[in-house]
C-alpha positions in Angstrom: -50.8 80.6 -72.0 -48.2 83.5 -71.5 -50.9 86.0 -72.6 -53.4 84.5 -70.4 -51.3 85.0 -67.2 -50.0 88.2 -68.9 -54.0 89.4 -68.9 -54.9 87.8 -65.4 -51.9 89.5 -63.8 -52.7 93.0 -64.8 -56.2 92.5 -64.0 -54.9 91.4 -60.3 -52.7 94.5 -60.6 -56.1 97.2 -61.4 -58.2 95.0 -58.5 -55.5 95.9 -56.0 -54.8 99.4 -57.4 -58.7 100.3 -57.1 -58.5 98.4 -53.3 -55.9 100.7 -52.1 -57.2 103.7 -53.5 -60.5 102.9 -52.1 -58.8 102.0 -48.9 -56.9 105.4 -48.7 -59.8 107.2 -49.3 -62.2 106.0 -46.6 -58.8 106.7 -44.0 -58.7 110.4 -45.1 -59.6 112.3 -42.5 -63.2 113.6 -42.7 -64.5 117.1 -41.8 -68.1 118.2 -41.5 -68.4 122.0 -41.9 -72.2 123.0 -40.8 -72.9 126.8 -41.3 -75.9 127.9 -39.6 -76.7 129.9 -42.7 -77.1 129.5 -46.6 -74.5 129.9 -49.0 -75.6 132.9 -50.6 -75.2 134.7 -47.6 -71.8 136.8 -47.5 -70.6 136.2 -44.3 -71.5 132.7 -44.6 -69.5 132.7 -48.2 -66.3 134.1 -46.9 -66.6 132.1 -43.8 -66.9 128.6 -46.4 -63.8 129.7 -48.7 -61.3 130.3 -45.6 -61.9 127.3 -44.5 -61.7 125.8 -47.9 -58.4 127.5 -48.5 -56.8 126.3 -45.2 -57.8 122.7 -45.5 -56.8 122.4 -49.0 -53.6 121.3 -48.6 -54.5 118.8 -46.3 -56.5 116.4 -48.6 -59.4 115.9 -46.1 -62.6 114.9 -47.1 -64.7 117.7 -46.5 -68.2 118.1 -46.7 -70.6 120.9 -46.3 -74.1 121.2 -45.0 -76.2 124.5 -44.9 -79.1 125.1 -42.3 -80.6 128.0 -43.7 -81.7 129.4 -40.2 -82.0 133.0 -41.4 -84.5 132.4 -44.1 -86.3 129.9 -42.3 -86.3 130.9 -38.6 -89.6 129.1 -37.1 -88.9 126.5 -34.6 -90.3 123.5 -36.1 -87.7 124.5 -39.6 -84.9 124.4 -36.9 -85.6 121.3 -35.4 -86.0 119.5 -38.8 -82.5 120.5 -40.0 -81.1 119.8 -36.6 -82.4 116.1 -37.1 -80.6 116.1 -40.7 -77.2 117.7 -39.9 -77.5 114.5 -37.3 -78.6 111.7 -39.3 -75.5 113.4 -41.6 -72.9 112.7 -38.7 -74.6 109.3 -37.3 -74.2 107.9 -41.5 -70.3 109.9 -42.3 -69.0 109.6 -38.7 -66.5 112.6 -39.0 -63.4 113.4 -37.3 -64.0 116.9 -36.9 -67.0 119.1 -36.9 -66.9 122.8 -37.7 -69.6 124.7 -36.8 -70.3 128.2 -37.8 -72.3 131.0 -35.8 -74.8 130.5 -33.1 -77.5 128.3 -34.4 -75.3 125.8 -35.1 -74.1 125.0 -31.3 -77.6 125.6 -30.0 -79.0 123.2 -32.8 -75.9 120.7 -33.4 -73.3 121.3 -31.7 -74.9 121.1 -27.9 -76.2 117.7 -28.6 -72.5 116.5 -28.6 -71.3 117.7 -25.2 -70.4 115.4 -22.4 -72.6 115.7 -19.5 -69.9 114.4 -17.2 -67.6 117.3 -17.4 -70.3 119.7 -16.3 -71.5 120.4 -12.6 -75.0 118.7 -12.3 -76.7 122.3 -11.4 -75.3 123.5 -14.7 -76.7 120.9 -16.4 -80.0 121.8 -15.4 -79.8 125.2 -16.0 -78.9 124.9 -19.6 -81.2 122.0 -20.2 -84.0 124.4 -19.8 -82.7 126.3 -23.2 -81.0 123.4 -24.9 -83.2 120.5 -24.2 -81.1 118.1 -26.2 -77.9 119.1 -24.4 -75.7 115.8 -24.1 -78.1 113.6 -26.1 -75.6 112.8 -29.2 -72.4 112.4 -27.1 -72.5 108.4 -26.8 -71.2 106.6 -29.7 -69.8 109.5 -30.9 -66.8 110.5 -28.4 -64.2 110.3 -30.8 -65.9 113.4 -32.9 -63.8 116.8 -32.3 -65.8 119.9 -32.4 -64.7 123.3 -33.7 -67.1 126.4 -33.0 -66.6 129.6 -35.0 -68.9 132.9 -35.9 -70.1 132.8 -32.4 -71.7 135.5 -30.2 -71.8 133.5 -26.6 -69.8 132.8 -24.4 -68.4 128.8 -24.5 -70.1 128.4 -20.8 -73.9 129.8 -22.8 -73.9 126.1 -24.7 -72.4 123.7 -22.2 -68.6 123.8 -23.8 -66.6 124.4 -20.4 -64.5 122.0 -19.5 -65.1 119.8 -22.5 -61.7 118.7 -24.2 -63.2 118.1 -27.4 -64.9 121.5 -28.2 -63.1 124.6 -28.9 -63.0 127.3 -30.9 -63.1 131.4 -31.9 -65.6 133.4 -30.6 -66.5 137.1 -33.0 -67.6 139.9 -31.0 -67.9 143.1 -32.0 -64.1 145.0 -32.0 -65.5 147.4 -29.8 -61.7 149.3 -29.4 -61.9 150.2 -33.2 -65.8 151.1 -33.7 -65.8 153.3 -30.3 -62.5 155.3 -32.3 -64.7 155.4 -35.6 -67.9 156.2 -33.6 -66.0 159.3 -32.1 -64.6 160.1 -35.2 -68.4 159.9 -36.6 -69.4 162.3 -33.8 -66.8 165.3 -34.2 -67.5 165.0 -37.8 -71.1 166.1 -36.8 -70.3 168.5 -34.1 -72.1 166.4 -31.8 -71.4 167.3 -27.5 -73.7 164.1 -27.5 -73.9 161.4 -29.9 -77.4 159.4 -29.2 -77.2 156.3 -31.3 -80.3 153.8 -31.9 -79.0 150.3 -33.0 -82.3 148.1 -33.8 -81.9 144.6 -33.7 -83.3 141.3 -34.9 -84.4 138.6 -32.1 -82.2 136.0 -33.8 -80.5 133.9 -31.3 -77.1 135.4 -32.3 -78.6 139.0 -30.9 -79.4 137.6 -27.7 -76.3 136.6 -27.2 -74.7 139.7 -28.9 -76.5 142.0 -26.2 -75.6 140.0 -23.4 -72.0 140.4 -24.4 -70.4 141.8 -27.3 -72.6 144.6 -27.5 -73.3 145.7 -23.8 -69.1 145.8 -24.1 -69.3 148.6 -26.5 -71.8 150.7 -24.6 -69.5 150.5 -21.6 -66.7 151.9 -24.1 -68.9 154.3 -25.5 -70.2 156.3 -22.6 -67.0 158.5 -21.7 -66.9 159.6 -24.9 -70.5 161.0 -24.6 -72.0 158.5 -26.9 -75.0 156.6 -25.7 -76.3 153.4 -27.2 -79.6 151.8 -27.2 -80.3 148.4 -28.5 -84.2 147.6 -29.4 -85.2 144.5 -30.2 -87.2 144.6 -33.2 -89.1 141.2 -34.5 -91.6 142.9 -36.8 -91.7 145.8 -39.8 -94.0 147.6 -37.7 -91.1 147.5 -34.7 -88.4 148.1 -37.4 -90.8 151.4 -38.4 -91.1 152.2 -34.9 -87.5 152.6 -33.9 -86.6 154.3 -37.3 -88.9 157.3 -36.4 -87.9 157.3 -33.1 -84.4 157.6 -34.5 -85.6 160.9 -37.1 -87.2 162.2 -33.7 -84.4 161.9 -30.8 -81.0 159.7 -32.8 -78.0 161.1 -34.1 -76.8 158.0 -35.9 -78.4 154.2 -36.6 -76.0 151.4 -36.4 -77.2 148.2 -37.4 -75.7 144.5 -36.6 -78.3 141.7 -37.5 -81.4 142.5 -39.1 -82.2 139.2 -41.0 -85.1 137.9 -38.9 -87.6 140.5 -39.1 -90.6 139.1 -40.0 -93.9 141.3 -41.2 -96.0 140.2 -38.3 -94.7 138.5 -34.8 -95.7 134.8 -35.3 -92.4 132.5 -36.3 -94.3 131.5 -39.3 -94.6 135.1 -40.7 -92.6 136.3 -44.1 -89.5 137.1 -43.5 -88.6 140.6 -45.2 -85.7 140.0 -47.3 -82.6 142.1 -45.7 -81.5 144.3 -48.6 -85.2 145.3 -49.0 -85.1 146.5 -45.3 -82.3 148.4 -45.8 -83.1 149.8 -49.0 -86.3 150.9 -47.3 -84.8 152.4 -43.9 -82.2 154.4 -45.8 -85.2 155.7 -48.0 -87.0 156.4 -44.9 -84.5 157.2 -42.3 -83.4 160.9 -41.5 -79.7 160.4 -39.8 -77.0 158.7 -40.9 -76.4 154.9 -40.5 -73.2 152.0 -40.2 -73.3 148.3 -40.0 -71.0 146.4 -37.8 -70.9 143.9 -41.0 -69.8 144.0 -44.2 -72.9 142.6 -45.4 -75.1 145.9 -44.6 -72.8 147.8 -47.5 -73.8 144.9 -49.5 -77.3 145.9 -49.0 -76.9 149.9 -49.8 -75.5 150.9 -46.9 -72.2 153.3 -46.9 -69.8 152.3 -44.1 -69.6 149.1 -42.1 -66.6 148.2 -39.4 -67.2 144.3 -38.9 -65.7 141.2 -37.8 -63.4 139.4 -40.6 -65.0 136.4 -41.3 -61.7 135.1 -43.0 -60.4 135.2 -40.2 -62.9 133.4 -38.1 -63.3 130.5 -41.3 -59.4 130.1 -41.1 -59.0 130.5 -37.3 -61.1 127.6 -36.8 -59.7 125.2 -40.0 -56.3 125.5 -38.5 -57.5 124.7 -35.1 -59.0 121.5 -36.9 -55.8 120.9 -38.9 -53.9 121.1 -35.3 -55.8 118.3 -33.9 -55.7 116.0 -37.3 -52.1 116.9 -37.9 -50.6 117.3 -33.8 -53.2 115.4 -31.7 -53.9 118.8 -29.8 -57.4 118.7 -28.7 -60.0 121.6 -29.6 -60.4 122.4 -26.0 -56.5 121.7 -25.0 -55.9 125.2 -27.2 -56.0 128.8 -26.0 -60.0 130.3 -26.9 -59.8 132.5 -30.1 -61.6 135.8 -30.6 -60.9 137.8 -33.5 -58.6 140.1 -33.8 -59.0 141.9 -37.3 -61.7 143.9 -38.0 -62.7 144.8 -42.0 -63.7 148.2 -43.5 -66.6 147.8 -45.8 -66.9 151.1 -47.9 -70.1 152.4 -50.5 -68.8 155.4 -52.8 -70.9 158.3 -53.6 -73.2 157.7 -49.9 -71.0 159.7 -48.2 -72.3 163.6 -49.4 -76.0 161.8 -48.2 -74.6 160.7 -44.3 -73.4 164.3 -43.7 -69.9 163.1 -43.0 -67.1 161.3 -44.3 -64.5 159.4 -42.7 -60.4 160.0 -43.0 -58.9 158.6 -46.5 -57.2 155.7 -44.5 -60.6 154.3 -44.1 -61.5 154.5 -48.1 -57.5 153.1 -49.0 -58.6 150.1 -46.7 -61.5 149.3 -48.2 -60.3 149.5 -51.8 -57.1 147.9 -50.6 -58.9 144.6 -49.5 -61.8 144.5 -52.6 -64.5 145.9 -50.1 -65.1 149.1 -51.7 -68.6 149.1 -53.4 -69.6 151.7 -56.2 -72.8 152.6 -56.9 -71.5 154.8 -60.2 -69.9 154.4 -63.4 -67.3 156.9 -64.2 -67.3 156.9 -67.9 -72.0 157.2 -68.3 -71.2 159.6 -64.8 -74.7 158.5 -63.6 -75.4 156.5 -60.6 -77.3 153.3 -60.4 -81.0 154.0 -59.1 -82.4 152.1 -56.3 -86.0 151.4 -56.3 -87.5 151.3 -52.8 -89.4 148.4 -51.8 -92.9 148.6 -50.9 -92.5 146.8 -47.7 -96.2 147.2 -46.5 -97.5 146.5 -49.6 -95.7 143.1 -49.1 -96.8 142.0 -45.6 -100.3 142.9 -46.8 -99.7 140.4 -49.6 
């Protein structure tokens, strides 16, 4: 009889140990981090394990959901993962959504916002760009939403005034470029620097050239450097501007590039980015910088960009703050980033016709973003073979 209580009592015991295990679990605090991007994109990458880091020891539930906007960039695509990320956060009900770069708030992060903190002429202003502005908010008021990676201004998605949506915005750092972009020029003698800067028609450029970007012309031109920003959606508009560089540019710098498509309909192949940039260095006659890390990455030899550790952990803490201290998204100061990264290629520097100061290099190497493209001990380089690109939109 003793044994039968015995058994019966530590059975009780492992039914209310797995109830309030289960019951701790489902009070954890839940965060939803939506990229705009995949996962095998750098920026995107980086972005994911800052935020990963600074949550950790928190003991949230976290989950992660990846658009894919840059490979898939046709309207319909968008609207379908739009409906997901949704159905994701009707099911899960998080506390806090994070979402990273530009599609994500045009596409998610919109639909949230409460029309009753916005002036009605506002509200139809923006409706006619983000027609499912406000939609989302009711039954979900007690979500928090934390923006990051983004090129627009809060006021571009609806987010002024609204208590529950903050976050850190990435421009370019348009102090540090201009000094690297003179440097640049009085390495190549140059009374006037004329740079061509093609861009993709992503959603983040628009926004880029509205803002970020138009500040850096401003603080280019007294140092006699002027800056033109085409928007390219094809190859054949990629070509274009690449010859027109090799006729009348100095210098290419290039920001986003990951939307260009072989022909101009949204349904068209998308020309994978390191092939484009394999090809234009092939085919280009001037040097060329990224304002990412991620054009290095793709064969380039110098890039200046935005941290995205600093933008993933920037926005995890801002999360943490509200979770941890009650303080609203919105109640807390705007972000914008505030350390730039050097992105470094070796042996491209004799082909650019310049090299930059050793402080640049010692940065690079001293936070892992210096790329070689040799080994020492064979002394031979790794060969790039150039894509065919027209061979490939004929295909």
């Amino acid at each position: 009889m003793i044994a039968k209580i015995n058994e019966l009592l530590k059975v009780t015991f492992f039914l209310l140990l797995s109830a309030l295990l289960i019951w701790k679990s489902l009070q954890r605090p839940r965060v939803l981090v939506v990229q705009s991007y995949a996962n095998d994109f750098s920026w995107t990458r980086e972005i994911d394990s800052a935020i990963s880091r600074t949550l950790a020891p928190w003991n949230y539930e976290v989950r992660h959901f990846y658009m894919d906007t840059k490979k898939h960039s046709s309207d319909k695509f968008k609207q379908q993962v739009a409906r997901r990320v949704k159905k994701q956060i009707d099911n899960w009900l998080p506390d806090v959504l994070i979402a990273v770069d530009d599609n994500a708030q045009s596409l998610v992060s919109g639909c949230y916002v409460n029309l009753a903190a916005l002036e009605p002429a506002e509200v139809l202003k923006l409706k006619q760009r983000l027609p499912a502005l406000g939609q989302c908010y009711r039954g979900h008021e007690k979500m928090k939403i934390v923006f990051a990676g983004v090129g627009a201004e809060p006021k571009d998605y609806g987010f002024s005034g609204q208590a529950h949506i903050g976050g850190i915005l990435d421009p370019v750092d348009a102090t540090f470029l201009s000094l690297s972009l003179l440097e640049v020029k009085n390495q190549l003698a140059k009374e006037q620097l004329n740079i061509i800067a093609p861009v993709d028609d992503s959603v983040t450029s628009t926004f880029n050239l509205k803002h970020s970007l138009r500040e850096l012309a401003r603080a280019l031109e007294p140092l006699a450097i002027d800056i033109k920003y085409p928007v390219t959606a094809t190859f054949a508009d990629w070509q274009q501007q690449i010859q027109q560089a090799n006729r009348q540019g100095d210098l290419l710098l290039f920001t986003l590039y990951h939307t260009v498509r072989c022909r101009a309909d949204k349904g068209s192949k998308r020309i994978a980015p390191r092939d484009l940039i394999q090809w234009t260095l092939a085919n280009s006659e001037v040097p060329a910088i990224g304002t990412y890390g991620f054009f290095v990455e793709d064969g380039g030899y110098f890039a200046l960009g935005v941290s995205p550790l600093e933008q993933g952990s920037e926005a995890a803490k801002m999360a943490v703050d509200y979770l941890e201290l009650g303080i609203l998204p919105g109640e807390q100061p705007l972000r914008t980033t505030h350390q730039s990264i050097v992105y470094m290629r070796e042996h491209r520097a004799k082909k650019q016709g310049f090299d930059l100061p050793a402080v640049y290099r010692n940065f690079a190497r001293a936070t892992g973003n210096y790329l070689k493209d040799c080994r020492q001990e064979q002394g031979a380089c790794r060969t790039v073979l150039v894509p065919d690109l027209d061979l490939y939109c004929q295909s």
